[in-house]
DRENNUMI-731852 format. One line per 2 residues: number of its first residue (from 1); their letters; for each residue x, y, z of N, C-alpha, C. Coordinates in steps of 0.02 Angstrom, whole numbers, plus 50000, padded with zeros to 5 digits. Layout:
BEGIN
NUM	A	X,Y,Z,X,Y,Z,X,Y,Z  ...
***
This chain:
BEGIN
1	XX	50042,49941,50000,50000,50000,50000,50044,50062,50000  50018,50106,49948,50071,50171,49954,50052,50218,49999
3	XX	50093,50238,50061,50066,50286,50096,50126,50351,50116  50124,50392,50113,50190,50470,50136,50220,50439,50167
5	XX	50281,50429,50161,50334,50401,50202,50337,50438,50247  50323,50433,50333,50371,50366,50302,50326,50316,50350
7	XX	50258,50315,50344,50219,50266,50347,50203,50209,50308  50171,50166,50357,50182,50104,50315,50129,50077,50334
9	XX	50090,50010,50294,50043,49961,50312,50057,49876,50314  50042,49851,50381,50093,49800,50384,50012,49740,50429
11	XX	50017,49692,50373,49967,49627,50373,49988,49587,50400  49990,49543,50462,50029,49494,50493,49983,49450,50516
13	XX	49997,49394,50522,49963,49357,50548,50016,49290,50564  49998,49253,50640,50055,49210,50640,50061,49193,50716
15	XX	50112,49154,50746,50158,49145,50798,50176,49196,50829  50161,49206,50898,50198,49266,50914,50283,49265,50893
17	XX	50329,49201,50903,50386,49206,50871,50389,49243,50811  50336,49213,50745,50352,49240,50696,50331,49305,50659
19	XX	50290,49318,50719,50259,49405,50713,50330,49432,50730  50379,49431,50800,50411,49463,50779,50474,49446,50745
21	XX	50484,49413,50722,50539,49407,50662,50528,49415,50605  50464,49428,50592,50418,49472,50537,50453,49538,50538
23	XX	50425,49578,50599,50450,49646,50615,50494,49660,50626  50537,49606,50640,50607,49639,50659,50651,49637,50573
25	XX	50628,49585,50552,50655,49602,50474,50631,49663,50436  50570,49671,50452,50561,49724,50417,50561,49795,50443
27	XX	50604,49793,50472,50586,49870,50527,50680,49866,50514  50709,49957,50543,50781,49962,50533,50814,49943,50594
29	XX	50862,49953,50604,50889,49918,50658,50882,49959,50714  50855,49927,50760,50822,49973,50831,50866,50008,50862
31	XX	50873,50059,50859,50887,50123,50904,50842,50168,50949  50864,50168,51015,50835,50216,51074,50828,50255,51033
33	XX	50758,50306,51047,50768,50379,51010,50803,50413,51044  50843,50482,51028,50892,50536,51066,50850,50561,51122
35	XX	50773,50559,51108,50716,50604,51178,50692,50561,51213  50712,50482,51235,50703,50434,51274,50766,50478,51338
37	XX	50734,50448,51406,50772,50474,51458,50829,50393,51464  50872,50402,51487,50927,50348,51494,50886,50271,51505
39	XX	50915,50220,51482,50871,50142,51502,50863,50137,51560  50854,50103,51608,50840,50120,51677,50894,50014,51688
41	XX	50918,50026,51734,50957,49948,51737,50905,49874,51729  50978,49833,51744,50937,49750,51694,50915,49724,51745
43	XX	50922,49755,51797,50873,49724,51872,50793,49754,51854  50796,49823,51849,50750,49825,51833,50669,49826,51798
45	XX	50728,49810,51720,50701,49781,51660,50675,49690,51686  50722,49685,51697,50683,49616,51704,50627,49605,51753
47	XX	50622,49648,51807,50550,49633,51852,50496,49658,51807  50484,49724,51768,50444,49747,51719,50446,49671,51658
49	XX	50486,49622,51621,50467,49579,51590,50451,49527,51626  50437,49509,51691,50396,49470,51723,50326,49516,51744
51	XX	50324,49544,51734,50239,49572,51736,50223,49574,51667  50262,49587,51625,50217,49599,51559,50201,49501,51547
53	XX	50254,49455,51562,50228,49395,51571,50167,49367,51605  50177,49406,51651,50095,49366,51689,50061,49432,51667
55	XX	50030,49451,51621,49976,49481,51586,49968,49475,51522  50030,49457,51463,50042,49433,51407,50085,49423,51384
57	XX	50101,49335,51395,50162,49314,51401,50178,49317,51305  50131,49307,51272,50159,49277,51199,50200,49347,51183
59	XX	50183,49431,51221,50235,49486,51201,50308,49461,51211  50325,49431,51261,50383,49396,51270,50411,49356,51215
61	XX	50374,49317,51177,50389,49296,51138,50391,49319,51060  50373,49382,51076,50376,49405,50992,50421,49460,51001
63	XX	50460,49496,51069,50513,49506,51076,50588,49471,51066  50579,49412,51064,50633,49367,51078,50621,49347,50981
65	XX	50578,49360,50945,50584,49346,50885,50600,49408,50830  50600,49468,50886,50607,49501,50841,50671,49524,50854
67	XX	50719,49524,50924,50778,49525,50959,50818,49450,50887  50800,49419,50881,50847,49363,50839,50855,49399,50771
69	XX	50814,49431,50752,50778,49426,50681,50833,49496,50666  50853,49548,50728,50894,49597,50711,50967,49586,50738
71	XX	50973,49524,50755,51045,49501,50796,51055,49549,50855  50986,49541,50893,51008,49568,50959,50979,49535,51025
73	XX	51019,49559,51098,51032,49520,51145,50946,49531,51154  50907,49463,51160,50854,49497,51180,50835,49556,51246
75	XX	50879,49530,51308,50855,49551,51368,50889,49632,51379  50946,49648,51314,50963,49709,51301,50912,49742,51266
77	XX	50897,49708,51203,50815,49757,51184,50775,49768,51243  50747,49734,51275,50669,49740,51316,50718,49790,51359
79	XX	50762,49801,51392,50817,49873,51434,50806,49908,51387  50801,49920,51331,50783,49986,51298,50723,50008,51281
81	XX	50699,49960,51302,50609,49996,51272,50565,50008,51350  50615,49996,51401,50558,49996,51446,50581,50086,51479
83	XX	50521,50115,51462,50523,50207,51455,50499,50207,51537  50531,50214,51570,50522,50246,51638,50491,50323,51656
85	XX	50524,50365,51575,50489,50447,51591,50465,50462,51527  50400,50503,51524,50391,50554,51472,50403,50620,51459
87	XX	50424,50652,51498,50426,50678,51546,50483,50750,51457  50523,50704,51441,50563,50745,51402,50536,50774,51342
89	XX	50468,50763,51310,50458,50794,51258,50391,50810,51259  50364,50854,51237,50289,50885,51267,50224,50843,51249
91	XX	50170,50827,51275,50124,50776,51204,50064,50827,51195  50031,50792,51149,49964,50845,51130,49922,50803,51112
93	XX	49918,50720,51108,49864,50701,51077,49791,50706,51130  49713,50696,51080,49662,50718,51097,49642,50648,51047
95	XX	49582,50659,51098,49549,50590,51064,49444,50596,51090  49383,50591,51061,49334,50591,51072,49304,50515,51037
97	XX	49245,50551,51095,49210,50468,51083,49128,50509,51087  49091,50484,51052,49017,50500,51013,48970,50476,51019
99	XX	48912,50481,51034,48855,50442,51042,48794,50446,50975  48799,50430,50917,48777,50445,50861,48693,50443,50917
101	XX	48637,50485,50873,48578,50470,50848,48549,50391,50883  48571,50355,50833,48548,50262,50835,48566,50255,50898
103	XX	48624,50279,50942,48634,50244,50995,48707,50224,50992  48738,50205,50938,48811,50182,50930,48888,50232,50950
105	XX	48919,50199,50972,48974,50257,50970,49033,50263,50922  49045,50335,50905,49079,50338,50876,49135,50378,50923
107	XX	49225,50340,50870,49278,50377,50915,49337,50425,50866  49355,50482,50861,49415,50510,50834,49462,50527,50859
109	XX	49495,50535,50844,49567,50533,50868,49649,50558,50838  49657,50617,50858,49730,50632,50846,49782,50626,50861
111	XX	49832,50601,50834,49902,50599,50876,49937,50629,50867  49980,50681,50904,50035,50728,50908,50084,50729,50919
113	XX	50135,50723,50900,50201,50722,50926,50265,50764,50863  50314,50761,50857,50337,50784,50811,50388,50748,50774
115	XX	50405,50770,50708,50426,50743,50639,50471,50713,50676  50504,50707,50692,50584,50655,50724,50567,50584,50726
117	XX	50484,50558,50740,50456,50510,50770,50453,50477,50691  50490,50437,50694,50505,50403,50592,50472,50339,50584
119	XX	50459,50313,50660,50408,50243,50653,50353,50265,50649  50295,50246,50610,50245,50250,50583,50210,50186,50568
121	XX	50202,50145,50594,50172,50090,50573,50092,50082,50581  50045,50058,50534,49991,50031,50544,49975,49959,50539
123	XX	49970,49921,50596,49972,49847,50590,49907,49823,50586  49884,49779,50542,49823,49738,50574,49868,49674,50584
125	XX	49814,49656,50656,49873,49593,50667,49815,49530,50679  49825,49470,50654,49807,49400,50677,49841,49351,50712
127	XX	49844,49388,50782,49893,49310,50821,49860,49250,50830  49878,49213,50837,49861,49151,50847,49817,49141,50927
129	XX	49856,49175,50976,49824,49182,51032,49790,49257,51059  49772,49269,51018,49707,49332,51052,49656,49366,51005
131	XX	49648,49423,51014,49604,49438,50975,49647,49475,50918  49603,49472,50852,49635,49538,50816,49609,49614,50804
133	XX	49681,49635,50787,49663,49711,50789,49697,49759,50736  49698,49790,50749,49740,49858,50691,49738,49924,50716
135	XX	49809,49946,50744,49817,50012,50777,49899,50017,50753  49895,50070,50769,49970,50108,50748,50026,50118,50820
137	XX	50088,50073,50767,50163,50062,50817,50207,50111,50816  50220,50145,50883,50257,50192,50876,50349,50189,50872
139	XX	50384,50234,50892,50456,50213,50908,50458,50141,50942  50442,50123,50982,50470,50065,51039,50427,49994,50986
141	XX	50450,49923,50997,50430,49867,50944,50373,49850,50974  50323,49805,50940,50265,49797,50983,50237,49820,50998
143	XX	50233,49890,51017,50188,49934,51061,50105,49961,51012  50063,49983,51035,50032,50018,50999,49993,50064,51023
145	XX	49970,50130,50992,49961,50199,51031,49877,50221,51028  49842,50180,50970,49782,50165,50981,49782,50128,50936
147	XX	49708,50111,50919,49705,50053,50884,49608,50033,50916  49586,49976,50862,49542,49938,50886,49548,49863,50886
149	XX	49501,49820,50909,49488,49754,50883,49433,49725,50881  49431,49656,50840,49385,49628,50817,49299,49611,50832
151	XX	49317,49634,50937,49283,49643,50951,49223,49702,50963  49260,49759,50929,49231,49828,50914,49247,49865,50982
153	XX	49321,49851,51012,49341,49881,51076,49385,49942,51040  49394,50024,51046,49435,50043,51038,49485,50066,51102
155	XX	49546,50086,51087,49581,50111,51156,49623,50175,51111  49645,50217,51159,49692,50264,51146,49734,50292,51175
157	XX	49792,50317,51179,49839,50321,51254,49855,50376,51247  49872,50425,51310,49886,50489,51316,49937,50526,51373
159	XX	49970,50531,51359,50015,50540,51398,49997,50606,51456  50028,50606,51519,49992,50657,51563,50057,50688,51592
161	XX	50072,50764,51584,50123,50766,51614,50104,50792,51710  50134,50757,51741,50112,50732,51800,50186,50733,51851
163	XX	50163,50734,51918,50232,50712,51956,50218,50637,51978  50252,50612,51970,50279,50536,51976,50302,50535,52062
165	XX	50314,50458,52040,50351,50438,52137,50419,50404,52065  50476,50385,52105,50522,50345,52074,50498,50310,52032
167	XX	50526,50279,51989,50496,50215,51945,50503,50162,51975  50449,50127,51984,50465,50052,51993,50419,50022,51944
169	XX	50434,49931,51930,50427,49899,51890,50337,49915,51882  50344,49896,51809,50260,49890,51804,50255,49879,51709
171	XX	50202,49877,51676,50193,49879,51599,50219,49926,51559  50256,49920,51521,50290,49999,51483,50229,49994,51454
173	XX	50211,50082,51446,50171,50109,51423,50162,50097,51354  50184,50085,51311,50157,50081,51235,50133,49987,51218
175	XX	50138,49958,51290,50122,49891,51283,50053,49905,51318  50047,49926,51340,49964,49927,51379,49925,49929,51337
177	XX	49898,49974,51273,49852,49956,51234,49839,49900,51205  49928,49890,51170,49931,49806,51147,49886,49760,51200
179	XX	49905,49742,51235,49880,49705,51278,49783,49721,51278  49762,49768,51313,49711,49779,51308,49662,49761,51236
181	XX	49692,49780,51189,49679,49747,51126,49661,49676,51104  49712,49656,51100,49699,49566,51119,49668,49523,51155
183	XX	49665,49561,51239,49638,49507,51292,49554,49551,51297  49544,49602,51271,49479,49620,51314,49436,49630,51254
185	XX	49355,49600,51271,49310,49616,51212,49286,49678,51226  49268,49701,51280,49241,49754,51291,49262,49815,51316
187	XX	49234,49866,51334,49255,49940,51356,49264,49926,51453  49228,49875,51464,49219,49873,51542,49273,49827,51576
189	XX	49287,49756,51527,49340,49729,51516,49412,49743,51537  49421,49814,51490,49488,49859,51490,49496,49883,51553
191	XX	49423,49921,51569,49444,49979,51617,49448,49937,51685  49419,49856,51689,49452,49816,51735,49537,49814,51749
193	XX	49550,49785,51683,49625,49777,51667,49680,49841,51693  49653,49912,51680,49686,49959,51688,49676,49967,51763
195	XX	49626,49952,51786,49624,49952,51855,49687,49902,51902  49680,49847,51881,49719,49798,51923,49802,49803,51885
197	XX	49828,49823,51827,49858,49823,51805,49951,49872,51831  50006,49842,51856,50032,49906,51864,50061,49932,51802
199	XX	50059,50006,51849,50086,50061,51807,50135,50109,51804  50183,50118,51760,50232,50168,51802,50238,50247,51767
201	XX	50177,50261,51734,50185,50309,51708,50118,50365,51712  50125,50418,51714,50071,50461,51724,50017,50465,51663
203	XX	49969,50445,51620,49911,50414,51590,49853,50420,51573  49817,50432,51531,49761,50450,51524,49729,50398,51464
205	XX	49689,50325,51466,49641,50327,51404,49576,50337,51388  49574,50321,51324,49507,50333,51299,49489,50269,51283
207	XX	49451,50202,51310,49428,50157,51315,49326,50145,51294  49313,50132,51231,49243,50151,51218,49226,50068,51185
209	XX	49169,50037,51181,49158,50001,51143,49075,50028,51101  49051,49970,51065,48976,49978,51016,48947,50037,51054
211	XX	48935,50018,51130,48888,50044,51171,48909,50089,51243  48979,50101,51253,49013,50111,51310,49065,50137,51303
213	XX	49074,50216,51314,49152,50235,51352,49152,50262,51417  49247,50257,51422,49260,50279,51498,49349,50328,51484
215	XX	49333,50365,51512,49416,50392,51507,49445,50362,51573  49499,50336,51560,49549,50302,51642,49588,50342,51618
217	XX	49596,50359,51711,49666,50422,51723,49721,50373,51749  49739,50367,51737,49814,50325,51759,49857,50365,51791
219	XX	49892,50335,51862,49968,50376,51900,49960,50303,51926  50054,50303,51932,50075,50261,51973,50041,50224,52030
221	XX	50030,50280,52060,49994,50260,52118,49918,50284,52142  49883,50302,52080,49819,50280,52100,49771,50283,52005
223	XX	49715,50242,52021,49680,50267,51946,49603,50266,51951  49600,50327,51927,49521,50336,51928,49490,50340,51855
225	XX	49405,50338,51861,49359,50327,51813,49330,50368,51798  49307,50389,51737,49271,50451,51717,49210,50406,51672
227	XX	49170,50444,51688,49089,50412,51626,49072,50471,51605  49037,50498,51545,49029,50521,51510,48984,50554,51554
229	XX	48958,50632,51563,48891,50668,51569,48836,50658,51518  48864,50663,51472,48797,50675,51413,48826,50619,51346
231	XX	48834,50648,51282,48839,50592,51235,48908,50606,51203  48958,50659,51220,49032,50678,51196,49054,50652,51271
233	XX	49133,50643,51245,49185,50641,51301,49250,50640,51267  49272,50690,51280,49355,50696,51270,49411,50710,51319
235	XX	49466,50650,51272,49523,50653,51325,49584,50689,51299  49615,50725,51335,49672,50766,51309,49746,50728,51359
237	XX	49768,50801,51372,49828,50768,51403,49844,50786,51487  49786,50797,51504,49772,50796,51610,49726,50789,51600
239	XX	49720,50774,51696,49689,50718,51759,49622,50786,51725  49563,50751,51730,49488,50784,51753,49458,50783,51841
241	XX	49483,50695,51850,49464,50680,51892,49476,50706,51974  49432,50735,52015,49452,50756,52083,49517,50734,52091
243	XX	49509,50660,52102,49573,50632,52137,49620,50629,52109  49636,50653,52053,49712,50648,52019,49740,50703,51989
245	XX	49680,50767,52006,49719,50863,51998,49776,50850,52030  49791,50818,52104,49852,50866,52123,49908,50832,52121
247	XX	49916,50770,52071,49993,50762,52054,50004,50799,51996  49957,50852,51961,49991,50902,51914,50005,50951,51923
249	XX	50021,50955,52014,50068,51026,52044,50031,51066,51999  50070,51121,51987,50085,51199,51971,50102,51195,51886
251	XX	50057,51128,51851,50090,51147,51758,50025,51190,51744  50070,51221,51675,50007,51255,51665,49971,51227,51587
253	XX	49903,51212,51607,49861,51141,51577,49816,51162,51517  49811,51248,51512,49788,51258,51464,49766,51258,51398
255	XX	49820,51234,51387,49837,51199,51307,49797,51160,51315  49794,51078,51369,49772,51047,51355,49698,51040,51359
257	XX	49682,51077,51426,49588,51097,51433,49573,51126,51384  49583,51183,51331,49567,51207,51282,49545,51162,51231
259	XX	49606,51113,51197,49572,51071,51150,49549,51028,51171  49521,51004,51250,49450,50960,51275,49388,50985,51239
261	XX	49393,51080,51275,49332,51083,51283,49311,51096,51198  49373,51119,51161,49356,51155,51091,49328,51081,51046
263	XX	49355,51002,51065,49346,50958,51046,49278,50935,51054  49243,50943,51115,49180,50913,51143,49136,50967,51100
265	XX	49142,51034,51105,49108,51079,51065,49091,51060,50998  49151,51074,50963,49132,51049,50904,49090,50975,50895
267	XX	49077,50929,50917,49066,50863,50905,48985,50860,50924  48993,50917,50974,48914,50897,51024,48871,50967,50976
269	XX	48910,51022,50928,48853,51080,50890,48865,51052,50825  48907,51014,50825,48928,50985,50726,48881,50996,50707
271	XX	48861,50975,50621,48820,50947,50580,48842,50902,50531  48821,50887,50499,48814,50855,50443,48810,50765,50464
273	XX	48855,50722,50449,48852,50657,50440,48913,50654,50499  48907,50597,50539,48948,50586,50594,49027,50585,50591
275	XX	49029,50549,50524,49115,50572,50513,49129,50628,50497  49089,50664,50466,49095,50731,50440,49128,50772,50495
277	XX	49072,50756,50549,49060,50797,50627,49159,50790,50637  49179,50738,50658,49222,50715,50696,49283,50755,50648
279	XX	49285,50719,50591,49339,50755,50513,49341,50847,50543  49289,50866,50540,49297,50938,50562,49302,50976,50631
281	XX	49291,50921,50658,49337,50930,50733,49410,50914,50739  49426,50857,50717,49506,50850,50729,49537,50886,50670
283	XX	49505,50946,50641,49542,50965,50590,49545,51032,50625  49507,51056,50686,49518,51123,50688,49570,51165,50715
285	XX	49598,51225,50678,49639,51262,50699,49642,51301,50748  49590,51319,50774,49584,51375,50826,49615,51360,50891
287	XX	49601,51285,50925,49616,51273,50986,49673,51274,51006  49738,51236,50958,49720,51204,50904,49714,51134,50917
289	XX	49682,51110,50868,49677,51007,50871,49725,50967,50823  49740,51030,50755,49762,50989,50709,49812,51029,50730
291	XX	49890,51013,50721,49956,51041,50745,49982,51038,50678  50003,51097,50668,50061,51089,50594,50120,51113,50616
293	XX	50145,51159,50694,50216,51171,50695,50269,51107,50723  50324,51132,50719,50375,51094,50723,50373,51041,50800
295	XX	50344,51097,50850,50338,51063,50925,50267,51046,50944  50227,51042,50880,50169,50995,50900,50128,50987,50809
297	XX	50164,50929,50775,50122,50915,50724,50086,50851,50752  50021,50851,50713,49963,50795,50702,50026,50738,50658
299	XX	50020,50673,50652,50067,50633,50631,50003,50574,50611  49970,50576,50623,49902,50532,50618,49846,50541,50644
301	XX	49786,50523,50596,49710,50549,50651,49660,50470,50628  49624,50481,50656,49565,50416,50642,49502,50443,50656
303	XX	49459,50402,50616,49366,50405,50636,49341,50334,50629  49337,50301,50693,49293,50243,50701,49223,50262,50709
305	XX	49177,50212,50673,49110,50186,50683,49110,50127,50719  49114,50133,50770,49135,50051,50827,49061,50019,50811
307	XX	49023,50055,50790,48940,49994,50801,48922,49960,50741  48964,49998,50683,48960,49965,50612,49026,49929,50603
309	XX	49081,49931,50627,49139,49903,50611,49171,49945,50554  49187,49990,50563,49208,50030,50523,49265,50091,50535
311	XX	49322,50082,50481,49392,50122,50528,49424,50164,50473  49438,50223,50473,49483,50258,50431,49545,50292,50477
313	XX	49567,50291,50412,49646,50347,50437,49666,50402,50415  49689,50464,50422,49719,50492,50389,49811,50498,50402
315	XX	49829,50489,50385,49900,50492,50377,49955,50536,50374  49946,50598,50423,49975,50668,50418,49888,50702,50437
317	XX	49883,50765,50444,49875,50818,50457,49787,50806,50417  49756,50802,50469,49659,50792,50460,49656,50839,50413
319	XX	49674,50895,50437,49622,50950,50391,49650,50933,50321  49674,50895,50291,49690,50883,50209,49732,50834,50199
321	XX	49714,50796,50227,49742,50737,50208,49696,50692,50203  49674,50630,50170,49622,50585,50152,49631,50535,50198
323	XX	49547,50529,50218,49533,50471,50271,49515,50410,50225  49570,50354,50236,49567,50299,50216,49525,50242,50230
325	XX	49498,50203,50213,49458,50158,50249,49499,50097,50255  49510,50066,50310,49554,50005,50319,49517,49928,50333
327	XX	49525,49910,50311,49475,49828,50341,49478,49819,50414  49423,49824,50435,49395,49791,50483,49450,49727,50516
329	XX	49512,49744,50604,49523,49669,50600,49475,49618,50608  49511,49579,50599,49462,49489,50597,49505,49419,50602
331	XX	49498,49359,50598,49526,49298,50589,49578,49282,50533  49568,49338,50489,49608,49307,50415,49615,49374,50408
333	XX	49680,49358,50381,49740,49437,50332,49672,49449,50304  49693,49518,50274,49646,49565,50256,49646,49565,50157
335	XX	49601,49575,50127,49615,49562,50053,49568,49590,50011  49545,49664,50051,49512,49701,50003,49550,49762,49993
337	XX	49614,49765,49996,49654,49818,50019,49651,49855,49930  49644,49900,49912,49639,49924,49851,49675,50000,49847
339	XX	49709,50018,49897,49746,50081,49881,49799,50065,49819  49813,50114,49777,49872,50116,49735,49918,50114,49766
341	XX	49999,50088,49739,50037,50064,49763,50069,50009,49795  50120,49992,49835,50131,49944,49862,50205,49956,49914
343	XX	50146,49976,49962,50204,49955,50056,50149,49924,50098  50111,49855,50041,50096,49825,50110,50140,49757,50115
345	XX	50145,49732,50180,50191,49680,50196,50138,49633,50221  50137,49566,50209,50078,49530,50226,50104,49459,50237
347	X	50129,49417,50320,50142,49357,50317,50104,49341,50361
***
């Protein structure tokens, strides 16, 4: 599939071994990014890969396939991907969830970060052991930053800048959706999982299914639940919740309450047709939602119909860039794929 580099569309289906020796062949040779904070030691990496084991052990195993597949030590990869801080580069993504008319929900979603970020992946994936799905992999292997699955669950992750306690062991953050993806059918499912789940990073998702969302605030050390007031709900990048204002000290949050409330606005006075609604919310400039400068571009956006099964992308910057329609995941590789070109990879 041809898509702006330096994105890509990647069909897998398989072994967790051979998912990742799939990816590790086809991906460049893994490097920390320069805005990762230092690895944190192999004492501590390894208590974090015994929890990601007892919650999803086959990630273990498609680390160790994709660690062979680039001639590297595995237990030196998993020391580099496990992100202890966010802390070093600013975030901006926003994400809403919709209550059409019929009753169904719909979810959009922007992601922000800036041009440096060269992984771009969109996976639909068929493991052998869970569910399937199709969400987008960021810098770190495996991970994914939203995404849905088969069961019409979406998730989305958001980073919170927050004060922390030390790090101790728990799920690196760009594996939590993964996970959530695979093991949970539903919206209530997740926000179990995120509940019992540890965590070592300050957090925010957007967790919705056919009939149900919830924003979870995630901190280390505590996580609370948000339900919707009326038929919008948007999550940016801080706590809403009473109990989790005051690990965001003294930042100043404006930026991010702005494109909440400018997001819920638009979605809850829209018109036209429901994607329409959403397309011209994550496209707007004023708040802003869609980012075109250097320290906060849009890098990807989406509009799910979770009650019809239905998913697009745009690929760069909403307000003009074309929302793609992607197949639905399911049981079997995908094979209505009809974009011009060819960067899709399919084993």
């Amino acid at each position: 599939m041809s898509l702006p580099a330096p994105y890509r569309f990647l069909d897998l289906a398989g072994s967790p071994r051979e998912v990742g020796e799939t990816l590790g062949r086809l991906s460049p040779p893994f490097r920390r990014p320069s805005w990762w904070p230092p690895a944190p030691d192999l004492e501590f990496a390894e208590a974090c890969r015994r929890l990601v084991g007892r919650w999803h052990p086959s990630l273990l195993e498609e680390y160790e396939g994709y660690a062979a597949a680039q001639g590297l030590d595995p237990m030196r990869l998993w020391q580099q991907v496990c992100r202890t801080s966010l802390r070093s580069r600013p975030f901006a993504c926003s994400a809403v969830a919709w209550r059409d008319p019929e009753g169904w929900i719909w979810v959009g979603r922007n992601y922000d970060f800036q041009p440096i970020q060269r992984i771009r992946d969109l996976i639909r994936l068929c493991p052998r052991d869970g569910l399937a799905s199709l969400g987008m992999m960021g810098s770190a292997p495996g991970g994914r930053y939203d995404g849905v699955n088969e069961a019409g669950l979406f998730v989305s992750l958001h980073a919170v800048m927050a004060d922390a306690p030390p790090p101790r062991p728990g799920i690196p953050f760009h594996l939590i959706p993964r996970i959530l993806l695979e093991r949970c059918r539903t919206a209530e499912e997740a926000v179990e999982a995120l509940l019992r789940m540890p965590h070592m990073l300050p957090l925010n998702f957007l967790v919705a299914d056919p009939q149900h969302v919830y924003a979870v605030e995630v901190h280390p050390l505590t996580v609370a639940i948000r339900e919707p007031g009326g038929d919008v709900m948007a999550v940016t990048n801080h706590y809403e919740h009473p109990a989790m204002r005051a690990w965001q000290g003294r930042r100043d949050l404006r930026f991010s309450i702005r494109r909440k409330e400018r997001l819920e606005q638009w979605v809850a006075a829209g018109g036209g047709s429901p994607r329409e609604r959403l397309r011209e919310a994550l496209s707007d400039h004023e708040a802003p939602l869609c980012g075109h400068r250097p320290g906060f571009t849009t890098l990807w956006s989406l509009i799910a119909d979770l009650g019809h099964r239905r998913i697009e992308y745009a690929m760069g910057f909403p307000c003009h860039t074309s929302f793609v329609p992607f197949p639905w995941p399911g049981p079997e590789p995908a094979t209505d794929i009809t974009l011009p070109g060819s960067r899709l990879y399919r084993w």
